[in-house]
N, C-alpha and C positions, 0 to 999 in steps of 0.2 A: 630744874631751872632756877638761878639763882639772880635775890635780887639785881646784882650789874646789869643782867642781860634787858630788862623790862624797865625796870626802875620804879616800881607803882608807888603812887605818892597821891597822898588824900588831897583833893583838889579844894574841895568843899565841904563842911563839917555836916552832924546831922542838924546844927542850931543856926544853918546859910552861911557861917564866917567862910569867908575865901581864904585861904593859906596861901599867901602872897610870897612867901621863904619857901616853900616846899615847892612852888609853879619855878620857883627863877633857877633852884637848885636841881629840878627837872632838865627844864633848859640848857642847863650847864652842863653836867651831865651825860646826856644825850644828843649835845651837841646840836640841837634843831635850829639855833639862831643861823647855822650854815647851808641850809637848805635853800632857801631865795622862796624860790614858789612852788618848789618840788617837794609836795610834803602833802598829805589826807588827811585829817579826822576823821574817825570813826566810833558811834557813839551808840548803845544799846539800852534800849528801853521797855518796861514790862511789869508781868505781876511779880507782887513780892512771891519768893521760893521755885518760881520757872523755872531757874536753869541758867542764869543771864550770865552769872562768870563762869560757870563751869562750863559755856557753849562760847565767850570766850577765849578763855586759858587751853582749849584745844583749838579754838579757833587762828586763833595769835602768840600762842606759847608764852601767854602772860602768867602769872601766878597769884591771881585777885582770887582773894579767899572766896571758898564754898560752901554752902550748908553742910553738914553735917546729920544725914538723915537719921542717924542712930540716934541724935540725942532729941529730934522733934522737927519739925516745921517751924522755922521763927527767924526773926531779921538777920541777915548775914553782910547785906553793905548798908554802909550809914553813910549818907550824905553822895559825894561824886567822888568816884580814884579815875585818876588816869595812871597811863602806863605807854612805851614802846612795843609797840607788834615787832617782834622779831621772825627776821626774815622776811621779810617783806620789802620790796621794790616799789613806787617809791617811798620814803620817810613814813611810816604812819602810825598816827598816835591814835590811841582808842582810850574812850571813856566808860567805866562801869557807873550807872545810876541807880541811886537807891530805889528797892520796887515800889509799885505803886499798890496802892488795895493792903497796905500790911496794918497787922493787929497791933502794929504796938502806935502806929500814929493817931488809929481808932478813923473812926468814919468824921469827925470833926474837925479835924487836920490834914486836907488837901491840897492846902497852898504849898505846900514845899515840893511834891509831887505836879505841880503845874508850871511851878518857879524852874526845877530842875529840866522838865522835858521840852520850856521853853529856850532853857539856854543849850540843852543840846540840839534843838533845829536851828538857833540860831548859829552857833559856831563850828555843826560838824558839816562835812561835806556827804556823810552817810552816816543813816542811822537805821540800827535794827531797834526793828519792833519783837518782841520776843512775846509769841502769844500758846496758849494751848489750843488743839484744834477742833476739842469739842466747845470752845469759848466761839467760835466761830458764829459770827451772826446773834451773839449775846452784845448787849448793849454795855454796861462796865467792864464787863469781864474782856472785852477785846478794847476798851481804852478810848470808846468812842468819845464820852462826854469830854475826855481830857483834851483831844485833839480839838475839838472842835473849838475847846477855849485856847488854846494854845494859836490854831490856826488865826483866831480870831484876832487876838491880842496880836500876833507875828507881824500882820498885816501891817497894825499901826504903827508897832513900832519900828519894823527894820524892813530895810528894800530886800526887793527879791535876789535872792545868790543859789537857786536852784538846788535846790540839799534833793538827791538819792532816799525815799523810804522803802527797806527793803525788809518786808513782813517776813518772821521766819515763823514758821508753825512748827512746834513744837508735837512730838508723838502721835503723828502723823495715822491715821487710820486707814482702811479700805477706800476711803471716798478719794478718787483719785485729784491728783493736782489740779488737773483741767478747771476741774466742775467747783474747785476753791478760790483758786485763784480771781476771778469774777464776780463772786460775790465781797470778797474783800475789796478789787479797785469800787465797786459799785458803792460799797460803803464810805470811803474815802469819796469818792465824787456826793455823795446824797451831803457828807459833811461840809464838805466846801463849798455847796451850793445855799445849804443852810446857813452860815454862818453872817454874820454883816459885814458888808463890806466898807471902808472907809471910800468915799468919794473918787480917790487915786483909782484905787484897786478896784472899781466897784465892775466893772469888765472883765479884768484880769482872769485867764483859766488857771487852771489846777495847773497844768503843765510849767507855766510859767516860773508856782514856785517850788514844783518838787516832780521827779523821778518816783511812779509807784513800782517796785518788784517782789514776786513773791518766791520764796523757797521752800520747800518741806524737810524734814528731819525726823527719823523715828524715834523710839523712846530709846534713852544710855542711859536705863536702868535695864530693860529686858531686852534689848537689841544692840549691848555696846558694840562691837565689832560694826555693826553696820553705819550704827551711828559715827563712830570715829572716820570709818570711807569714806560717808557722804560729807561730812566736816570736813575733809583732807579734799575734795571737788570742789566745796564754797571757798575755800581759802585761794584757792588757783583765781578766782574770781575779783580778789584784793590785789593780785598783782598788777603792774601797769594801770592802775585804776582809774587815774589823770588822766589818760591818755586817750584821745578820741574811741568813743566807743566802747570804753572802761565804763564802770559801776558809775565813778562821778566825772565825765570826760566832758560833759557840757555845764559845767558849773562855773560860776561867775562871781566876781568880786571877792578875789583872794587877798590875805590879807599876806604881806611878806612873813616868813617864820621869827623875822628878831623881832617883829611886832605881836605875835601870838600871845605872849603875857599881859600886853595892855590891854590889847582889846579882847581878851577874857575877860580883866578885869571890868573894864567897862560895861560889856554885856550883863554880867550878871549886876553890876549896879543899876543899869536903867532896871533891868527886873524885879529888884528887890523894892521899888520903888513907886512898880506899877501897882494903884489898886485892884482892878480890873479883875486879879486873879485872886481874890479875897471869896470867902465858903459863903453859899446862898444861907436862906435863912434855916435854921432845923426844923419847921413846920414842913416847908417844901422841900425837905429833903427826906423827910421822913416818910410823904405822901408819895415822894415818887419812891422810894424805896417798895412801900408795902405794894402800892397801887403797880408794880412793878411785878411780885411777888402775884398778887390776885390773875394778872392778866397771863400771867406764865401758867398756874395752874389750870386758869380757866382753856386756855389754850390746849392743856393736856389732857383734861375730861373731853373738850370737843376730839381730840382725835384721834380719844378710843372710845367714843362713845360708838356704842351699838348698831343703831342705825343709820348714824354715818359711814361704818365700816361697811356694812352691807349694800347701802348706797353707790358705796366709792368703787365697791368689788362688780357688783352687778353692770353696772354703768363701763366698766373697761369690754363689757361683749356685748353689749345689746343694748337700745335706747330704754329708759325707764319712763315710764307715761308720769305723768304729772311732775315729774322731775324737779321744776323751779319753786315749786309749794310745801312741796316734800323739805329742799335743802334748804329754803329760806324760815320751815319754821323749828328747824335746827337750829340755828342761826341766833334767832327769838330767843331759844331758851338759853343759851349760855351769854346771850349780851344782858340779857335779864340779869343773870346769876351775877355777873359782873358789876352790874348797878346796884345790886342788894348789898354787898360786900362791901363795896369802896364809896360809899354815900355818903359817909363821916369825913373824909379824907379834904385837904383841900380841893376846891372845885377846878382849879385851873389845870392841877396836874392829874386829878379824876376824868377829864374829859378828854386832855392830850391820850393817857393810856388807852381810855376806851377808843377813841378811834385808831391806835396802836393796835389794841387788842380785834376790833375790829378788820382793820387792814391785812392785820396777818393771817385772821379765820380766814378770808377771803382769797387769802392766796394759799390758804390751805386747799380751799374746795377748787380753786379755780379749773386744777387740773380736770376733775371732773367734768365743769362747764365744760371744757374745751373738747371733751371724748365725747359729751352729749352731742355736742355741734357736729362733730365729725363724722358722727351714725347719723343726724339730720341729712349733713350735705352728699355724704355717700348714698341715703336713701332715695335725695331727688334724683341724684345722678345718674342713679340706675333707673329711677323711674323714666326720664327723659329719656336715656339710651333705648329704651322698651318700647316706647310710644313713638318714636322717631321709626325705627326698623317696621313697626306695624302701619305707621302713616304711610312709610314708602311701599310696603307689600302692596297698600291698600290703592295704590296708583298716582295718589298728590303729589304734585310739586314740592321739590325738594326744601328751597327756602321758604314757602310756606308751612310745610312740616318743622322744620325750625325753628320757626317765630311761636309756631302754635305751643308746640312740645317746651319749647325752653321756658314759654310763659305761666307755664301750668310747672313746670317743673320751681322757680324763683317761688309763685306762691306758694307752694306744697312747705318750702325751705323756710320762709317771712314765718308761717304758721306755727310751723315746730319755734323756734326762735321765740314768739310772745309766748308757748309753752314752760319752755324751760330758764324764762327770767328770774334772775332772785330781787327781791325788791329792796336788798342791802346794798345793791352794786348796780350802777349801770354800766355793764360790762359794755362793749362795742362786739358787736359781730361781725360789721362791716366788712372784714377782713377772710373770715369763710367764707361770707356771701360774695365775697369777692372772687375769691377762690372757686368757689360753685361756679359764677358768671367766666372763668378763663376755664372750667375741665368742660364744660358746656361748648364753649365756643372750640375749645382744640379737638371734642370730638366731635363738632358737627365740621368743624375743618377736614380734619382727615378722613371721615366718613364721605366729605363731598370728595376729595382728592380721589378715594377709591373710585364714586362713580364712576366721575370725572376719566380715570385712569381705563374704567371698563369699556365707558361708552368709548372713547377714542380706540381703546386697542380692536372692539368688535365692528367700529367703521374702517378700521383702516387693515383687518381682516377680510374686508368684505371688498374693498378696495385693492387687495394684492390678489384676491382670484379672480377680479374679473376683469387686471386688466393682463396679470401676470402671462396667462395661457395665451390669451390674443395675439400681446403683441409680441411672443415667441413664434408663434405661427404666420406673425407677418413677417415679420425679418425670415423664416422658413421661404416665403414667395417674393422675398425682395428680388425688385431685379424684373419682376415676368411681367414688365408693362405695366405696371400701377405704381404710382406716387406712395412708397412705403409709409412715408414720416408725415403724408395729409390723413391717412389714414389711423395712423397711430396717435396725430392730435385729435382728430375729430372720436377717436376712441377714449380717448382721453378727457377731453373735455364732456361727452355724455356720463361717462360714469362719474366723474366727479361732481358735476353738477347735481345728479341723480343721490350721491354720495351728503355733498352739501345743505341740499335740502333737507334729507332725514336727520343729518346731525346736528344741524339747526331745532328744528322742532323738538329734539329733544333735552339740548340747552337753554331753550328757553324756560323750563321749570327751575334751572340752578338761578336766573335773575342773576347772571353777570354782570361783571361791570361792560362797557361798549368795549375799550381796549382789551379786554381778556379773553371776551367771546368775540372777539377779530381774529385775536392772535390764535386763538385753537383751532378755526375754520382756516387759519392759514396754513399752521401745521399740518391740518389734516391732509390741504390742497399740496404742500410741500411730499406730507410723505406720498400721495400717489403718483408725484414727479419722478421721487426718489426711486418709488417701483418699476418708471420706465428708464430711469438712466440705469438702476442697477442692470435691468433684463439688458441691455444698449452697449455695456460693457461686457457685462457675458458674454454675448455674441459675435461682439468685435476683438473678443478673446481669442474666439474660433475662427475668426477670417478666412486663413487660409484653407479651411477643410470646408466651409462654406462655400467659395472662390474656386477650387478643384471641383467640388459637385455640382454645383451649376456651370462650370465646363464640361464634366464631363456628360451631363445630361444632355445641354444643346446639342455638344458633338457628336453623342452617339445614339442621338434620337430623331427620327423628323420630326415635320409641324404636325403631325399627328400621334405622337409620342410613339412611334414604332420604330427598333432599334433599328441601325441602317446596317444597309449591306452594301459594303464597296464592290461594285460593278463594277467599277471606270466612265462610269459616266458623271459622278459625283466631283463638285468643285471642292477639293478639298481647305483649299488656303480661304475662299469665302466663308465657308463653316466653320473655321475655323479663329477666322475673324467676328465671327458674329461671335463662339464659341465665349473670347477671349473680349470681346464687347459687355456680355452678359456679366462677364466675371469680375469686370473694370465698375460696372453700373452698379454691382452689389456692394466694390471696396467704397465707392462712394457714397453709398450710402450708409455702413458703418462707419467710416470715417469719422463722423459725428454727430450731437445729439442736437436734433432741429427742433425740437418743442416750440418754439418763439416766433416761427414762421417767416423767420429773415432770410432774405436773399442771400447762397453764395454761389460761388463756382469752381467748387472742389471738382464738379466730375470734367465741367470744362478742362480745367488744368491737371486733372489724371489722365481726360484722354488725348490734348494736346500734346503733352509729355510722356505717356508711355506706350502710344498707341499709333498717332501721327507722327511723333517725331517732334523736337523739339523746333518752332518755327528760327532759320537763320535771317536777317536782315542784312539787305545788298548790301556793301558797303559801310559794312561796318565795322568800328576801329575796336572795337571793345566785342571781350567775345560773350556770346550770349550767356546769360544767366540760369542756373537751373531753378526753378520754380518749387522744385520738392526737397533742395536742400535748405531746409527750415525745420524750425521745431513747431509750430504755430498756422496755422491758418488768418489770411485777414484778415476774414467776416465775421469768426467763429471764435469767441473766448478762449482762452486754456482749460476751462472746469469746464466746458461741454466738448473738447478734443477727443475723440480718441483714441484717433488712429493717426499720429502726426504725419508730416509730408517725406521725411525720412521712411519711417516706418512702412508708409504707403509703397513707396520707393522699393525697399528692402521686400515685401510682401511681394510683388509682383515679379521680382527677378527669382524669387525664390519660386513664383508659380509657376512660370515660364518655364524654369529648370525640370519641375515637376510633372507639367502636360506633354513636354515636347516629347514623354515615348509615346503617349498616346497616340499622338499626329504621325511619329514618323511608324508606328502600326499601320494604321491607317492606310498611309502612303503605300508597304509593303504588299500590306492585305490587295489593294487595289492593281497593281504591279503585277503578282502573283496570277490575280484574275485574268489581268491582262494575257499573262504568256499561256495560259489556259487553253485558250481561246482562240489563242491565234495560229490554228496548225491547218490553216488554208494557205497558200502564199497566197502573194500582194494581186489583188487584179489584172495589171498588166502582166504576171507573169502567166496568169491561167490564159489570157488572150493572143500570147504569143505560143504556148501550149497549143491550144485548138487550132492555129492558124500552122504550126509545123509540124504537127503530131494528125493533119489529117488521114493525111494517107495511108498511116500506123492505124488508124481507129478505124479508116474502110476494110482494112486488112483484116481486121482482128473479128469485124462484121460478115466477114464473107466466109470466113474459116473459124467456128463455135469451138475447135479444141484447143486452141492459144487461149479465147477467151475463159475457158475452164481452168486451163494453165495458171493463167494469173491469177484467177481469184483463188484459188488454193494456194497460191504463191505468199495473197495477202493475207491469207488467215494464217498462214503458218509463221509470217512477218509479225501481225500483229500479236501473234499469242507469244513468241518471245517477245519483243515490246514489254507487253506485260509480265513476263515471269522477271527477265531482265528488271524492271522500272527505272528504264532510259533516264527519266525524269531526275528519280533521287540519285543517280548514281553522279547525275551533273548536277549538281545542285553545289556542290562543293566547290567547282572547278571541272573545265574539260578537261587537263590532264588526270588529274582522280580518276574521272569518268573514265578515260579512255581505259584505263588501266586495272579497273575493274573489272569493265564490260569484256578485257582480254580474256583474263584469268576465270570467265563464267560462262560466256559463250557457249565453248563446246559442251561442259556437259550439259548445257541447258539444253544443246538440239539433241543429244545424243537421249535427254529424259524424256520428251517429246516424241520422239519417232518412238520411244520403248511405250508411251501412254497409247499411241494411236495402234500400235502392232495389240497390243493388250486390248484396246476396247473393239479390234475384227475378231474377235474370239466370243465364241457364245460362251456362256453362263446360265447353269439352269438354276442356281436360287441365287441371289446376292447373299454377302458375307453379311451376318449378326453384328458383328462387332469388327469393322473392319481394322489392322494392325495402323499406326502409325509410326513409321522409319523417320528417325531422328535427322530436322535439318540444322543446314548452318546458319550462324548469327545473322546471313545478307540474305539469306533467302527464307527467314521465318517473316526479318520485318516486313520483306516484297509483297511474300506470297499474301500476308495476315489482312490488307487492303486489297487486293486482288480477289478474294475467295468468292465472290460473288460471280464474277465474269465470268473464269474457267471453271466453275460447278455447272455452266449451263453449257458451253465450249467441252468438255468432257466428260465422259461417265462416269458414273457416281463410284464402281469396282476400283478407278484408276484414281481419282482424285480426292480419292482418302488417305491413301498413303502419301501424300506430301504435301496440301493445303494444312493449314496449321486452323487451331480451335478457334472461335470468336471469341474466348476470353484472354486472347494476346494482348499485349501491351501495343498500346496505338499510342503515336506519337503526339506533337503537339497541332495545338487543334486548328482555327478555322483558317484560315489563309493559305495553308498546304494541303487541305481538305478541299476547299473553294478551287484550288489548281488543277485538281485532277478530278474535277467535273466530266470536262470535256472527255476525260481518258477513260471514265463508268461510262457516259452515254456509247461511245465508242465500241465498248466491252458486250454491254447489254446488245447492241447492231450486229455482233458478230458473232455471238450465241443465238440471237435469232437465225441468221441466215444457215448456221449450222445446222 
């Protein structure tokens, strides 16, 4: 880098002269009179030998001389340089200052290191602090006293312009940023709080006149690579700096850049000018020095001293008995040692230290204090939690348990507490004991919430069985004559009440408030609603197979629950109606859920409309309205519907569709019966019979071989009849019929006369196992229901060979069974008379 690029030019000698030629030939130069307001300061401050241009001349590619570690540790800038940061956006000038702390100004020449760090807060817009990081929390060595004069001084003299401090820690350690950061703003705040303020300012916060920030850096002697990366990160950081949100983006009262030369000059003349910043006296600079030295040592016997150590170890697992006696007469011996030591010193900064020294023992141990407390507060805690579980085994009241337990628990915490006091400190506990008072109260919270949670889920367990099972068994008998839904309230209302009362008596040991123990006995009351509308919905899920089976029960039962038998004397369409009454009386009362005991007339307008028919009005111009095209009932909310008027509607035609085979069974069955039955003709024909058929019947009286005649005639008639089965062969159709009975006839008389020639023949043993001669497909299914009548009508020899086995395939069942009643009784008459 050569000088053109930077320009560095001594601003300020080491003996304060301002170089008034070498600022305007900068100026020049570098061109900054052209900048307007676009332009930074940037200015770095520090121990002598840190590091301050060599962090930088990589910082800014400036080329301000460095130490020279070969040849020693010793002063490398004198007085103030400034220079051009190159590359850098916008314009920015940076100041090197001479360090602070160096051996060659000696401890009795301060002012020029207070003179300098004042004029760099007053005219830069950022300034690094350039500190080490084991200096961290050191009183000179992080530059505190300087700040605090500087701050002090700043106040009166110049208005606030919010200058950027941006702390750079130098060779950075293990201890991460985080945990540094913090104590350094905390430092910078104790100082600005300390400081006096002039009347103006005497309000004003820290913010007001400075931006704290902190960065870290590792060591560029044993980490350069990394160091040079992390430098090449902070630089990105100068760019656009101005600019909102930049390092100095909220800064105030800029001065124009062709002005920068004056009011340099200026600045450092009020400074040179001020007393203010003039060295204390060497007594009190000496006493704080040593008494400075004493309290550091004395600091570091307390904490490796012995039994502190073991103290501080023991005390991180387990509470230690006498705790606050123990570490307070710790305590005793090294504030001792401190008063033996610095006795000579002056008193005023002999006393400050000690309560320094003091202060920081204190926040040595404190950690301590705070594990002791926490094995106190953990100790009630659990004690409480212990005594609380054994008070409720033990049968008490909840919130008595509570008050009792938590109060024994607080003292038990108060006691430990006046154990482990140090009498150097009145620490506050308030804040455990606070803490103790909230883990106390959140677990007797959620310990009530579980009851709370038990008791309710085991009443409303007790509630879902006993009302669950009922009232499915009453919707099972809806419908047979009893008011379903007065029943299902008055069910309801017993067990809830029943329900009510237990779970009362046992919220009264939680001591609710009135609103809370309302609201749960409401819910309780809620969920055993909730258990009849759920069951109310189920069931009117099933409507229709509910609605079929109580059809099909009335219909095919009487009043005595005995299945019926169609005779033909039975009214079928009355039964049918009633059938279909029963079935209409169950839709409405699924339809919806009645708990509230208000009037509707849902079944009115179910059985107006699907049962009578819809009423028409004389005369009328407008055509009537259907009543079940709606979604809604009038009486009946939407959240207690369940079965809408649509739906109802739809349910019923679809049931209709459903029963109508049963009825027209019924009808058939009945029909069947009928033709059974009726193989007498009509009255008048049998009386027109006897009145022209007399003289034939005297005839047949006077001469017994006609009458022989005939009835041989009719047994031979009726037994084809039966092998025939007249019956099924017309069942199809008379033409079928005729046309069968053609093609059968003969050999059926022709099998007949061969049965009866067979059974005039003696037999002296019957056959074992008599042969069966294979029949045809019309005369296995004839004979397979006949076998009873001609086993008695013929011999056993004859009517094994062509009766077919009783494990035939019989057809279908009762109504073509029930038809040929009459034709077995028949059968059975004519095997007797044989």
């Amino acid at each position: 880098m050569g000088s053109e690029d930077c320009c560095a030019t001594q601003l300020i000698d080491g003996n304060g002269q301002f170089n008034e030629r070498g600022l305007e030939h900068f100026v020049r130069t570098v061109k900054l009179a052209d900048c307007g307001l676009s332009y930074a300061v940037v200015s770095i401050m520090g121990p002598q030998s840190s590091g301050k241009s060599t962090l930088l001349n990589h910082l800014f590619r400036t080329n301000f001389r460095e130490m020279d570690a070969i040849r020693g540790r010793n002063q490398t800038t004198k007085g103030i340089w400034i220079a051009k940061c190159v590359g850098i956006e916008p314009f920015t000038v940076v100041m090197d200052l001479e360090g602070t702390d160096g051996r060659e100004r000696g401890e009795d020449d301060t002012t020029f290191e207070k003179q300098s760090a004042l004029f760099a807060l007053a005219i830069s817009d950022i300034v690094l602090i350039n500190i080490w990081c084991h200096d961290i929390g050191r009183e000179h060595a992080a530059n505190k006293p300087l700040l605090k004069t500087v701050f002090q001084v700043m106040m009166r003299l110049f208005s606030p312009r919010k200058t950027t401090l941006l702390f750079v820690i130098r060779d950075k350690t293990k201890t991460p940023l985080e945990r540094l950061e913090p104590v350094l703003k905390e430092d910078i705040q104790k100082i600005w709080d300390a400081v006096s303020k002039p009347q103006a300012h005497k309000d004003t916060k820290l913010s007001e006149f400075f931006n704290v920030e902190v960065t870290a850096l590792p060591s560029y002697e044993e980490k350069e690579e990394q160091f040079k990366g992390q430098v090449a990160q902070l630089r990105r950081r100068f760019f656009n700096s101005i600019a909102p949100g930049g390092l100095a983006g909220d800064r105030r009262g800029v001065i124009p850049a062709s002005g920068f030369s004056v009011s340099a000059q200026e600045i450092w003349k009020v400074i040179k000018e001020n007393k203010d910043l003039d060295l204390p006296a060497h007594k009190v600079m000496v006493a704080t020095v040593r008494c400075e030295e004493i309290t550091n040592e004395t600091l570091s016997r307390l904490s490796s001293d012995e039994d502190w150590v073991n103290l501080e170890e023991t005390v991180q697992y387990e509470a230690v008995p006498d705790f606050g006696k123990k570490l307070g007469s710790i305590l005793d011996f090294y504030l001792s040692e401190y008063d033996i030591e610095a006795v000579y010193f002056d008193e005023g900064v002999r006393n400050a230290k000690r309560q320094q020294l003091e202060s920081r023992a204190l926040q040595l141990v404190y950690p301590a204090f705070q594990a002791m407390l926490g094995h106190l507060r953990t100790k009630a805690f659990n004690t409480f939690k212990n005594d609380l579980e054994q008070s409720l085994q033990k049968g008490k009241g909840f919130a008595l348990s509570v008050r009792e337990c938590s109060q024994l628990s607080m003292l038990e915490f108060d006691q430990g507490c006046a154990d482990v006091a140090v009498k150097q400190a009145d620490w506050d506990t308030s804040k455990v004991r606070e803490k103790l008072r909230r883990d106390i109260e959140a677990h007797a919270t959620s310990v009530r919430t579980a009851k709370l949670e038990e008791l309710k889920a085991e009443y409303e367990r007790q509630l879902t069985g006993a009302l669950a099972e009922p009232v499915e068994s009453l919707f099972d008998a809806a419908g047979a004559g009893q008011d379903t839904w007065a029943s299902i309230r008055k069910l309801y209302k017993r067990e809830t009440e029943n329900a009510l009362l237990g779970f009362s008596a046992s919220l009264s040991g939680f001591e609710l408030d009135c609103s809370k123990f309302d609201k749960m006995l409401e819910n309780l009351k809620a969920n055993a609603r909730g258990v009849i509308e759920k069951k109310a919905r189920e069931e009117a899920g099933k409507a229709l197979i509910r609605m079929k089976d109580r059809f099909s029960s009335v219909f095919s039962h009487d009043a005595d629950s005995m299945p019926r038998m169609w005779t033909g004397k039975e009214d079928i369409k009355k039964i049918t109606k009633q059938a279909r009454d029963a079935a209409l009386k169950l839709l409405s009362i699924l339809a919806a859920i009645r708990l509230d005991e208000q009037p509707d007339n849902v079944e009115h307008i179910l059985r107006s409309t699907l049962i009578d028919g819809p009423v028409v009005q004389a005369r009328s111009i407008e055509a009537p309205t259907d009543p079940l095209a709606a979604s809604t009932w009038e009486e009946i909310p939407p959240r207690y519907t369940l079965i809408t008027p649509v739906q109802c509607k739809s349910l019923w035609r679809q049931f209709k569709t459903e029963t109508e085979y049963s009825v027209t069974q019924a009808i058939s069955a009945q029909e069947a019966y009928r033709r059974s039955n009726s193989w007498l003709p009509p009255p008048w024909a049998i009386v027109a019979i006897a009145v022209l058929g007399f003289n034939e019947f005297m005839a047949l009286l006077r001469n017994p071989l006609y009458l022989i005649v005939l009835f041989v005639l009719y047994l031979l008639t009726k037994a084809l009849w039966v092998q025939l089965d007249v019956n099924a062969e017309f069942r199809h159709g008379a033409v079928s019929g005729i046309l069968g009975l053609s093609s059968r006839i003969l050999p059926t008389i022709m099998n007949l006369l061969k049965k009866l020639a067979e059974a005039g023949q003696p037999h002296p043993q019957p056959p074992q196992s008599p042969p069966r001669p294979p029949l045809d497909s019309h005369s296995f299914r004839n004979q397979s229901q006949r076998q009873p009548t001609l086993s008695h009508s013929i011999p056993a020899s004859s009517s094994s060979s062509t009766i077919s086995s009783p494990a035939s395939v019989v057809e279908h069942t009762s109504p073509l069974m029930q038809s040929h009643a009459g034709d077995t009784d028949t059968d059975t008459e004519l095997s007797s008379t044989s």
